[in-house]
Every structure is written in C-alpha cells, then in structure tokens.
N, C-alpha and C positions, 0 to 999 in steps of 0.2 A: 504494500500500500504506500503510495506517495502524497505524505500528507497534503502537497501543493496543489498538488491534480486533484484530492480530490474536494481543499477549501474550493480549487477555480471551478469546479464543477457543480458547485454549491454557490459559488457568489458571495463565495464569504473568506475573510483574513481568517489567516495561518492560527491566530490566536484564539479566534472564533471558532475553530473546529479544532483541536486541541481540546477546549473546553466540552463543546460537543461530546467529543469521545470520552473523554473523562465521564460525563455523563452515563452515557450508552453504556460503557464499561460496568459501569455500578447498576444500573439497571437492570442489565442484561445479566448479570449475576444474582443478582436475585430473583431472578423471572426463571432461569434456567435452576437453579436450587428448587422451585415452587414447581416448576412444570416437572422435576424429576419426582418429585413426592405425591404431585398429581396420579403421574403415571404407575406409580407404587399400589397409589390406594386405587386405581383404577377409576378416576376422577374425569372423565371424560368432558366435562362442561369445564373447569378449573383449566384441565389443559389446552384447551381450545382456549380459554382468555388468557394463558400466560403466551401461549405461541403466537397469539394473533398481535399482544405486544409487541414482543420478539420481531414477529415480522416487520410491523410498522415503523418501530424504531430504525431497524436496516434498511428498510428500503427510503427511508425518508433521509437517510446519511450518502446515500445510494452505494451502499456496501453490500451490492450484486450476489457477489457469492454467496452471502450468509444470508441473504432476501430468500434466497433460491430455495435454499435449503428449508426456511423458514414456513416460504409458501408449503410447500408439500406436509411439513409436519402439520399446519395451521389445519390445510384442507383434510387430511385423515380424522384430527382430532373433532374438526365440526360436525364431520358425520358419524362422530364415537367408535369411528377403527383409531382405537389406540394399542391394539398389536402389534409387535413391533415398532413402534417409534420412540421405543430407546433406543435403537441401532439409529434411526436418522437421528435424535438427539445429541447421541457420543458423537457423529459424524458434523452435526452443528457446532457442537464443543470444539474439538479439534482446530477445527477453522477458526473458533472465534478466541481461543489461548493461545494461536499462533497471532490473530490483530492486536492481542494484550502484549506477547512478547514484543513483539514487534513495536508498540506502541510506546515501551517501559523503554524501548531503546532508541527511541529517538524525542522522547519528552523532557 
C-alpha cells in the first residue's frame, strides 16, 4: 500500500489518511474480534452487522482487496450461510495484519 496513492485517491493529505487508518485499524479490530465470536456462537445477524462494517469501512478507504474479501463474507452472513467463513475470515485477517505491519512501518 502506498500511503500517497492512496491519500491522492481519496482527495485527501498524507496526514488525513494516516489518521484515517489509524482509525480503520482500531475499528476493524474490534469488528473482527466481535464477528469471530459471532461466528463461534453461531450469531448469524451479529455477523452480518460486524462484516457489513468491515466492508464499508474498506471500501470507503478504497482498500480493494480487503473490500473484496469483505463483500463475500458480508453477503454469506446476510443470508445466514455462516459455514465456513472463518476460512474467509482468517483469509481477511491475513490481509488486513499485513496493512497493520505494513502501516507500523511506515507511520
């Protein structure tokens, strides 16, 4: 991720999406903690509003890949197929602990 590319993609300074992410980062951390405990207790409405979070906040950063990933979980969980989406969960995670590393090393 190139923070430049994507403040200019947004319309916004470097310091304005820095803060953005710092945001998203804390958010999304506790949305994916909620939506894992959802999926635990078999919480299907719960995980459907932490994912549909999740999504909004990514696509609204326009962080593509974790959007992507997000849509598909949001859409299984609305219709109550939460089978398997902790396999797309850990595959959301993955992505979104490498935007944190990545972010820890360049903030």
């Amino acid at each position: 991720m190139e923070i430049t590319i994507l403040a200019e993609n947004l319309g916004l300074d470097v310091e304005d999406i820095v803060e953005l992410l710092e945001l998203y980062i804390e958010n999304v951390a506790l949305d994916l903690s909620e939506l894992d405990a959802a999926l635990k207790a078999g919480d299907a409405a719960e995980a459907h509003k932490r994912s549909h979070s999740i999504k909004g906040a990514s696509g609204n950063l326009g962080l593509n890949d974790l959007y992507e990933i997000a849509c598909k979980i949001d859409n299984k969980a609305r219709i109550n197929e939460i089978q398997g989406l902790d396999y797309m969960v850990q595959d959301f995670r993955e992505k979104y602990d490498g935007l944190v590393n990545e972010f820890k090393n360049i903030a």
